[in-house]
N, C-alpha and C positions, 0 to 999 in steps of 0.2 A: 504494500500500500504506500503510497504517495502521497507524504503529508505537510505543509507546511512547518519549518522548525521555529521552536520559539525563538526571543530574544534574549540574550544573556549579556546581562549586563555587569561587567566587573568595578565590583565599588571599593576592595579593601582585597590587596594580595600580601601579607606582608609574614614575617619569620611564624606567627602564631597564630595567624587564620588567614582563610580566605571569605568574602563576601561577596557574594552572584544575586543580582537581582533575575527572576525570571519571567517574563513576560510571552502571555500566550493568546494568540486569535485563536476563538471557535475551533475544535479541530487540529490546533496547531501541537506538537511533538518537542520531548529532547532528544531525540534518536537514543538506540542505546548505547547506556554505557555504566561501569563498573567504579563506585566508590569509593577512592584512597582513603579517606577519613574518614573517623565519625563526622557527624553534620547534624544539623538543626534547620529546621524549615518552618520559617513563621508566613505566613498565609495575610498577603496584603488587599488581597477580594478572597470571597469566597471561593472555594476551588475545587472543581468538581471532577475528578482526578480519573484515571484509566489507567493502573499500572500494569504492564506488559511484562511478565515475568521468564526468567528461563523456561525452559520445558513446554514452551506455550499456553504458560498458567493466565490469565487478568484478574484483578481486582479493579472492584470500584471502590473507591474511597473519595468522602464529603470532608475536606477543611475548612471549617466557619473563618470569615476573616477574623481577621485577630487572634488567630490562635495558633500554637506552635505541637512538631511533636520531632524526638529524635531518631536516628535510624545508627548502626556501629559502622563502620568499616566496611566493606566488603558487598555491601548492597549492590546488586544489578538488575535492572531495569529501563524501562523507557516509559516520559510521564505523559501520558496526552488531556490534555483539554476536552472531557467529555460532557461540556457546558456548552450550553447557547450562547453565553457571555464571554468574554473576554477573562482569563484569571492571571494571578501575578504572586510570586512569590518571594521569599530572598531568603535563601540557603547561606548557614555560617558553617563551614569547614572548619574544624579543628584540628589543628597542625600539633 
């Protein structure tokens, strides 16, 4: 499938963290990819998430804005916007 990728916006790369804003149209994708860090994801719209798992698994998953949640290391996946609306997040890596 052929999806629009989101926007990833670098706000803080420094020795102790990184800061990724992510920004997504309707439908739009992070392609996948494999988590060097723990990370944190606080949820700047609501986000009505499509996680694309190995094995060909999905979840759906609802993040209320404002709210955060953590994931460790090693996480793989691809996140799709499975919203009518636009959603936006900003991931903190821990370095």
């Amino acid at each position: 499938m052929n999806r629009e990728q989101a926007v990833a916006t670098q706000m803080i790369d420094d020795d102790r963290v990184r800061v990724t804003r992510f920004d997504f149209a309707p439908g739009a994708e992070t392609g996948w990819h494999r988590h060097g860090f723990d990370y944190v994801i606080t949820a700047v719209t609501d986000c009505e998430m499509l996680l694309e798992e190995p094995g060909g698994e999905t979840r759906s998953v609802h993040v209320p804005a404002g709210t955060s949640y953590r994931r460790n290391e090693g996480v793989e996946h691809n996140v799709v916007n499975a919203g009518a609306a636009p959603m936006s997040f900003v991931e903190v890596e821990l370095k």
